[in-house]
C-alpha positions as CSV (number, residue, x, y, z in Angstrom):
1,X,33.0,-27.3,26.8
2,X,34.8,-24.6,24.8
3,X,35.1,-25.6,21.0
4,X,38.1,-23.5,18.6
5,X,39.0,-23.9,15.5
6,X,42.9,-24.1,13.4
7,X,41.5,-22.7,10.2
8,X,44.0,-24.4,8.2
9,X,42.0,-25.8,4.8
10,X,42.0,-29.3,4.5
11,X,43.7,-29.5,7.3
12,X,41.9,-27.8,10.0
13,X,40.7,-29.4,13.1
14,X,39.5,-28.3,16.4
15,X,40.7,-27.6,20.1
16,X,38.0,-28.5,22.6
17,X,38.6,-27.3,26.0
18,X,36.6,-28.2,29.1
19,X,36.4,-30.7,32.7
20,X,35.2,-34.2,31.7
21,X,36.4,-34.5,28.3
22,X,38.8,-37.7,29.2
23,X,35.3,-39.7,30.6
24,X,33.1,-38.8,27.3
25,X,33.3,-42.3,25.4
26,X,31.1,-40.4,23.0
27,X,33.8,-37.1,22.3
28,X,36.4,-39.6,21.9
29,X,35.2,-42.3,19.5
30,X,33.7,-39.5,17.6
31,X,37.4,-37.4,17.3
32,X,39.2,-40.6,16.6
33,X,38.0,-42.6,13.9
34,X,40.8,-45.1,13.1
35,X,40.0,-48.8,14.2
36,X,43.9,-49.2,15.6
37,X,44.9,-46.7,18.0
38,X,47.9,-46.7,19.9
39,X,48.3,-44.7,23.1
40,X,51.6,-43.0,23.8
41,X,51.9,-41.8,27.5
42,X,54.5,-41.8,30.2
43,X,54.9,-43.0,33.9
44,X,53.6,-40.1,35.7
45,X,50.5,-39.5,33.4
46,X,49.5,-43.3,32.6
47,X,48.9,-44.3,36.1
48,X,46.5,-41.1,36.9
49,X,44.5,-41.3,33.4
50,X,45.0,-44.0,31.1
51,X,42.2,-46.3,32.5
52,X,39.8,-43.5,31.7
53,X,41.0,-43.3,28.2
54,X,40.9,-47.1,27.5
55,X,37.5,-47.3,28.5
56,X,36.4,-44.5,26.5
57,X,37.9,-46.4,23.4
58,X,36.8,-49.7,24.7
59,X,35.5,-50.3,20.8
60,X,39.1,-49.9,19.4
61,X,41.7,-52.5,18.7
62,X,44.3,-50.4,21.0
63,X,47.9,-50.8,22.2
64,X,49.8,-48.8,24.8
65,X,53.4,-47.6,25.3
66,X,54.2,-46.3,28.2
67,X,57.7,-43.9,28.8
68,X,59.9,-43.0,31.3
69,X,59.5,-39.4,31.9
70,X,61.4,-36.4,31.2
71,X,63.0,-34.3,28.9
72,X,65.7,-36.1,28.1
73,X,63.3,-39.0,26.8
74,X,62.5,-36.4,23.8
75,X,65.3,-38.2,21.8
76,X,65.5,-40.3,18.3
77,X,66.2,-43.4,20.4
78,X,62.8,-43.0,22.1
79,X,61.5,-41.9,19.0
80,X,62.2,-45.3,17.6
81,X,60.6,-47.6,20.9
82,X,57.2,-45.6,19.2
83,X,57.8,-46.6,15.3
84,X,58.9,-49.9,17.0
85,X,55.3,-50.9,18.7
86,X,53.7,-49.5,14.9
87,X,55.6,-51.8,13.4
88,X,55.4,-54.6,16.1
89,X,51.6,-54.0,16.0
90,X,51.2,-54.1,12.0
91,X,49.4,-50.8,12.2
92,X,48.3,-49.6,8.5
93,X,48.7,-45.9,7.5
94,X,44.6,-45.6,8.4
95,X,46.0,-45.8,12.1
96,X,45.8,-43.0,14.5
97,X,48.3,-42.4,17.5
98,X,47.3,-40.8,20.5
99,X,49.3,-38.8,22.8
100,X,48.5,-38.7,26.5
101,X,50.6,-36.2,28.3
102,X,52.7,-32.9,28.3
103,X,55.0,-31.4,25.9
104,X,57.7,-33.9,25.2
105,X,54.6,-36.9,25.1
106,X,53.5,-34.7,22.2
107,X,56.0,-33.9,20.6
108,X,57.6,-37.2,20.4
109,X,54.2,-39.0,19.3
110,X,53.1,-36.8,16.8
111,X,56.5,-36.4,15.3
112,X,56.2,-40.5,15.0
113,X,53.0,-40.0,13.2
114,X,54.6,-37.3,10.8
115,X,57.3,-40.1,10.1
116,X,54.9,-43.6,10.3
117,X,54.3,-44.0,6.6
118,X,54.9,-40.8,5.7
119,X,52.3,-39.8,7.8
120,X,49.3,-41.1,10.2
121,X,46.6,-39.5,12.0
122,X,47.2,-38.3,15.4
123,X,45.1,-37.0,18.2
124,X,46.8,-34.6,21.4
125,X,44.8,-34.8,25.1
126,X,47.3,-32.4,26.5
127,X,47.6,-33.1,30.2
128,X,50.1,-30.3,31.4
129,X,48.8,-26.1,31.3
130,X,52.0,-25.9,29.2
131,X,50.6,-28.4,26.5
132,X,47.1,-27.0,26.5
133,X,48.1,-23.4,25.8
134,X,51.0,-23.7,23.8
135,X,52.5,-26.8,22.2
136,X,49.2,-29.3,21.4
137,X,48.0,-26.3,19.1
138,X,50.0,-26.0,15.7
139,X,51.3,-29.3,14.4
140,X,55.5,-28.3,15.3
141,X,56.7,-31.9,16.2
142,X,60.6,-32.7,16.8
143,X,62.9,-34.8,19.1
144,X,66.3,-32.5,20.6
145,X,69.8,-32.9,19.3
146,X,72.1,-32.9,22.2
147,X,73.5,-29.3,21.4
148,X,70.0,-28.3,20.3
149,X,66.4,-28.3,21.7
150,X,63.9,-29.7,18.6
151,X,66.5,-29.9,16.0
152,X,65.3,-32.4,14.4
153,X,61.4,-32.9,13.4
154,X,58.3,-32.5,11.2
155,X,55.1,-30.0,11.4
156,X,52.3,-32.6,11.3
157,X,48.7,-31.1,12.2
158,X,46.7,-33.4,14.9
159,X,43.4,-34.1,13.8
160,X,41.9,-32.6,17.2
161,X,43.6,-31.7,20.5
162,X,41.4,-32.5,23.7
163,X,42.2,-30.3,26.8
164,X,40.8,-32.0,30.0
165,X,40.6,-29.2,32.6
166,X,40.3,-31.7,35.3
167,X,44.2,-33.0,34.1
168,X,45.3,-29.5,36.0
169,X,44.0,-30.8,39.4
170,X,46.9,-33.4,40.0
171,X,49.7,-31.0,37.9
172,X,52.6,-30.2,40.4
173,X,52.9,-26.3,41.4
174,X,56.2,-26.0,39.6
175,X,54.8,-27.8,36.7
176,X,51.6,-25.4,36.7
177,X,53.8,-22.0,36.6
178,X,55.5,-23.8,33.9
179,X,52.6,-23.2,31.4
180,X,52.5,-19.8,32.4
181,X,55.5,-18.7,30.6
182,X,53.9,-19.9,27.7
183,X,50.7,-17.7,28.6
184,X,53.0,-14.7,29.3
185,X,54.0,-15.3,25.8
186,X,51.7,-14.9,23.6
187,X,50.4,-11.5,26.2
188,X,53.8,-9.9,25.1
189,X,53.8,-10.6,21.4
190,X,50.5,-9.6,20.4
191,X,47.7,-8.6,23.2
192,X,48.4,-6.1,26.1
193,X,45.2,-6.6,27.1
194,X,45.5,-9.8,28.0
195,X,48.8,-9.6,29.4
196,X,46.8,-7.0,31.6
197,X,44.6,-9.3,32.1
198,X,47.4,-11.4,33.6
199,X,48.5,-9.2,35.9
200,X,44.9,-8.7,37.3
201,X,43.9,-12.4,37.8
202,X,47.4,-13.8,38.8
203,X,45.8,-14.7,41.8
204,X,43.0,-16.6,40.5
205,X,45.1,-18.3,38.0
206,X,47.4,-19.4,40.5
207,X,44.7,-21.2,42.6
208,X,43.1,-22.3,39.5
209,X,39.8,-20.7,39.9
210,X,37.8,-22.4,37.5
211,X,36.5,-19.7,35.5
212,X,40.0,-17.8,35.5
213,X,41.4,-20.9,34.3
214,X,39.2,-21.7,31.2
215,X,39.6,-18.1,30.2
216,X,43.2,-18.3,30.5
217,X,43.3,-21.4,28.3
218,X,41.2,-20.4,25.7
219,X,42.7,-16.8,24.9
220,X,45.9,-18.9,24.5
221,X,44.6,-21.3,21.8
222,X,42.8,-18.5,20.2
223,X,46.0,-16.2,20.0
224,X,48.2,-19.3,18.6
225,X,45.8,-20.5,16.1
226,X,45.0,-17.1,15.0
227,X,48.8,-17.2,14.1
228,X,49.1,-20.9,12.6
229,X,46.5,-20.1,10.6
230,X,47.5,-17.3,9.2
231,X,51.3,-18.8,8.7
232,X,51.7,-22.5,9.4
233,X,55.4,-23.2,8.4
234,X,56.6,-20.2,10.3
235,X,57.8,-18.3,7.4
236,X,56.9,-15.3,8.9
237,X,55.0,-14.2,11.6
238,X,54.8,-17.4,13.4
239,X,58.5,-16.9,14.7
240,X,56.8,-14.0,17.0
241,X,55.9,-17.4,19.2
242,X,59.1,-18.2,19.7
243,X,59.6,-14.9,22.3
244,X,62.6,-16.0,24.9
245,X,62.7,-19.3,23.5
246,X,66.1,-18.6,21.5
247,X,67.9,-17.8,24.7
248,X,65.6,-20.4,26.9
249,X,66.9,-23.6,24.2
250,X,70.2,-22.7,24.2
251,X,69.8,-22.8,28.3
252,X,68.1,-25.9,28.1
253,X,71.4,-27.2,25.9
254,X,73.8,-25.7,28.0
255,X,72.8,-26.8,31.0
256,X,71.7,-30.4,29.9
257,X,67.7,-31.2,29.5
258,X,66.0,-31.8,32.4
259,X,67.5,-29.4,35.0
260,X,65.0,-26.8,33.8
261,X,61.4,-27.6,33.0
262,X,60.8,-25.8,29.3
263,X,58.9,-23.3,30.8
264,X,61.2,-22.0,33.4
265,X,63.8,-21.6,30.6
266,X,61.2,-19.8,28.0
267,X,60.5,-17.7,31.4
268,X,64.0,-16.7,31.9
269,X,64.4,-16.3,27.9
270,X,61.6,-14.0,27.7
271,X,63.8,-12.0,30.3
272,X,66.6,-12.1,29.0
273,X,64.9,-10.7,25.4
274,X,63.4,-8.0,27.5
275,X,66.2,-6.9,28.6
276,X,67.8,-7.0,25.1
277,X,64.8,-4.9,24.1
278,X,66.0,-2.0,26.8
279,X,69.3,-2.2,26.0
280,X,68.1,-1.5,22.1
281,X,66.1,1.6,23.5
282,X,63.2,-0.5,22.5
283,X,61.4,-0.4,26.1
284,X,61.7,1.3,28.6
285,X,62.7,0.2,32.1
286,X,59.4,0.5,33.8
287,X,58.4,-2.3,31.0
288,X,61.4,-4.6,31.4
289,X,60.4,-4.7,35.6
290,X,56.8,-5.0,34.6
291,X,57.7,-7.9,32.6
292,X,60.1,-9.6,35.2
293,X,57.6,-9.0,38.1
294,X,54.8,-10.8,36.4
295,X,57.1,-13.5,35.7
296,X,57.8,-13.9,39.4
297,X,54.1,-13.7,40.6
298,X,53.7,-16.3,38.5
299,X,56.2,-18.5,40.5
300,X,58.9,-18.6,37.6
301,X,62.7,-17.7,37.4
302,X,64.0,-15.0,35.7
303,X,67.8,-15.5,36.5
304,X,70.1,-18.6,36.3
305,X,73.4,-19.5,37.5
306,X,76.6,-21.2,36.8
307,X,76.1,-20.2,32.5
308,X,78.8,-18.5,30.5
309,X,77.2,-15.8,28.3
310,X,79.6,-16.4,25.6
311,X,78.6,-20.1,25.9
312,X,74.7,-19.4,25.6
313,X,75.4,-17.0,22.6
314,X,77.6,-19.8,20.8
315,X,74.3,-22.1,21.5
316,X,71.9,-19.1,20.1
317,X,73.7,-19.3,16.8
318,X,73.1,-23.0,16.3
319,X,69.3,-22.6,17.1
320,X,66.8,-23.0,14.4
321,X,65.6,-20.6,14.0
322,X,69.2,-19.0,12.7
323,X,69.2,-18.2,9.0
324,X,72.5,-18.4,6.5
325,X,72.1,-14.2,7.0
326,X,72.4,-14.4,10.7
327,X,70.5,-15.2,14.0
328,X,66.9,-13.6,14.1
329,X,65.2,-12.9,17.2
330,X,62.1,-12.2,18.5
331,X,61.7,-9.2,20.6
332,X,59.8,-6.3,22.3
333,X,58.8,-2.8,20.9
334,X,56.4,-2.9,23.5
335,X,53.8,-5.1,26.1
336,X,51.5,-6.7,23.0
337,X,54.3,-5.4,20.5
338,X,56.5,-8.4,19.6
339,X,59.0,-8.2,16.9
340,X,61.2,-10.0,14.3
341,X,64.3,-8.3,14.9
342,X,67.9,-9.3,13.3
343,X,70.5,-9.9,16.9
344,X,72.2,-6.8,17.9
345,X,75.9,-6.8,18.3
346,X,77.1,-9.5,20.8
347,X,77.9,-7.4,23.3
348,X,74.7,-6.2,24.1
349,X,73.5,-9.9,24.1
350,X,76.4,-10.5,26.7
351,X,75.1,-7.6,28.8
352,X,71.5,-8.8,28.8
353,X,72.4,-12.5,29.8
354,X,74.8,-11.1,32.4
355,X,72.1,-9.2,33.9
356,X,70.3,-11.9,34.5
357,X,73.0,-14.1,35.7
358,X,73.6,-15.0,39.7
359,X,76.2,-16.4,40.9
């Protein structure tokens, strides 16, 4: 078992990383200490690992809600079936939620235990390679608005996130290259090295080679809670981890959740803000293809269809990350170099999307 830490004060927890974890009765009782627990997982990830986690917390006065699936389920409505079964329960405010499953599972749960008497505990076992690397680590927490992706929500730390390795094994191919986008990520904004590294072991990644795999996972973590750490509300230097995610929400919007998987839309984001970059003289060519080629290797899209460019832009500006002085964007100086940069004019933002529009 790999053991990180968020070096975050008072707040500070750890991300332990490793096969087995979901069968260690021990790991689990010991990381969750509240007497009431309640379980939040959906319809695909319940049936495969939910009996494991119930016996592991066989001491623990527990209840379970189960979801439908899908991105569209990340709304206030389902937001309130969570606060409902609290409530239903009488759980106290020394309760502890626990969120079995991908992105939207943890998102929606922990957001409920940012919002559950002002605040309970909360534990993520991240069950999807885009959940392990990326959004379990770092306490962001929100539901979508309809013309928005995570509009509206809270950051509320976990007090530990568990990434079972073993989860992976049963992860659908398209759901697997999902997670990569995320990995791509943070190889782009800060360490060339690993985004070498990427390009080196695609291979082994994609088969999941054990050792690949771990490594993979825990550079991630290590890159993102190096960041947290250092800024936590993403005043600053935090935003760098939201590289193609401006242009990859607003796609997500546009072309109503669910038809892309959060990854694939990061993945053609990040494509879309590389080309940006070239079109600001920032990189050069050779990186843009670079960029786009590992992308594709790693069984992701980098163009879309049937989208307006003026229509994703309109989106862009409604994003969160927009400030009253305009739209601010991460993107590239380099491979490891990302950037806070303020949006160019909208016409080269038109020509970017447009390049990597088919159709």
């Amino acid at each position: 078992m790999e053991k990180l830490q968020v070096s975050l004060g008072e707040r500070s927890y750890p991300i332990l990383i490793g096969p087995g974890l979901l069968g260690d009765s021990d790991l689990l009782v010991d990381s969750i200490p509240a007497a009431q627990v309640l379980v939040v997982s959906n319809e695909t990830v319940a049936p495969l690992y939910l009996s494991k986690l119930e016996q592991a917390l066989a001491s623990k006065q527990k209840r379970v809600l189960i979801l439908p699936d899908g991105e569209e389920e990340k709304s206030l409505s389902t937001l309130s079936k969570i606060v409902d079964e609290l409530v239903a329960a009488g759980f106290h405010r020394d309760a502890c939620l626990v969120a079995l499953g991908g992105g939207v599972i943890g998102d929606l749960t922990g957001f409920a235990a940012a919002c559950y008497q002002r605040g309970i505990d909360y534990v993520q076992v991240p069950t999807t390679l885009l959940a392990q690397v990326d959004s379990s680590v770092g306490g962001k927490t929100a539901v979508n608005h309809p013309k928005a992706k995570n509009m509206i929500g809270a950051f509320h730390q976990p007090l530990c996130v568990l990434a079972d390795t073993d989860t992976l094994a049963t992860l659908p191919e398209r759901e697997f290259s999902a997670g990569l986008a995320e990995v791509i990520k943070h190889g782009l904004i800060l360490e060339d090295a690993f985004f070498c590294w990427l390009e080196d072991h695609i291979a082994d990644v994609l088969t999941q080679k054990p050792d690949a795999l771990t490594y993979l996972i825990r550079r991630s973590c290590e890159i993102k809670a190096a960041i947290v750490a250092e800024d936590e509300l993403e005043k600053g230097r935090r935003a760098l981890l939201n590289l193609g995610h401006t242009f990859g929400h607003a796609l997500e919007s546009l072309s109503g959740y669910g038809k892309w998987l959060h990854g694939e839309a990061v993945a053609i984001g990040i494509a879309m803000a590389a080309r940006t970059s070239m079109e600001l003289g920032m990189i050069k060519s050779v990186d843009c293809d670079r960029i786009q080629s590992l992308i594709i290797q790693a069984g992701l899209p980098v163009t879309a269809s049937g989208i307006e460019p003026d229509a994703l832009i309109e989106l862009m500006h409604i994003d969160k990350k927009a400030r009253a002085q305009g739209l601010k964007m991460v993107l590239l100086e380099g491979v490891g170099k990302g950037i806070l940069h303020n949006a160019p004019d909208e016409s080269i933002l038109r020509n970017a999307i447009q390049a990597q529009l088919t159709g």
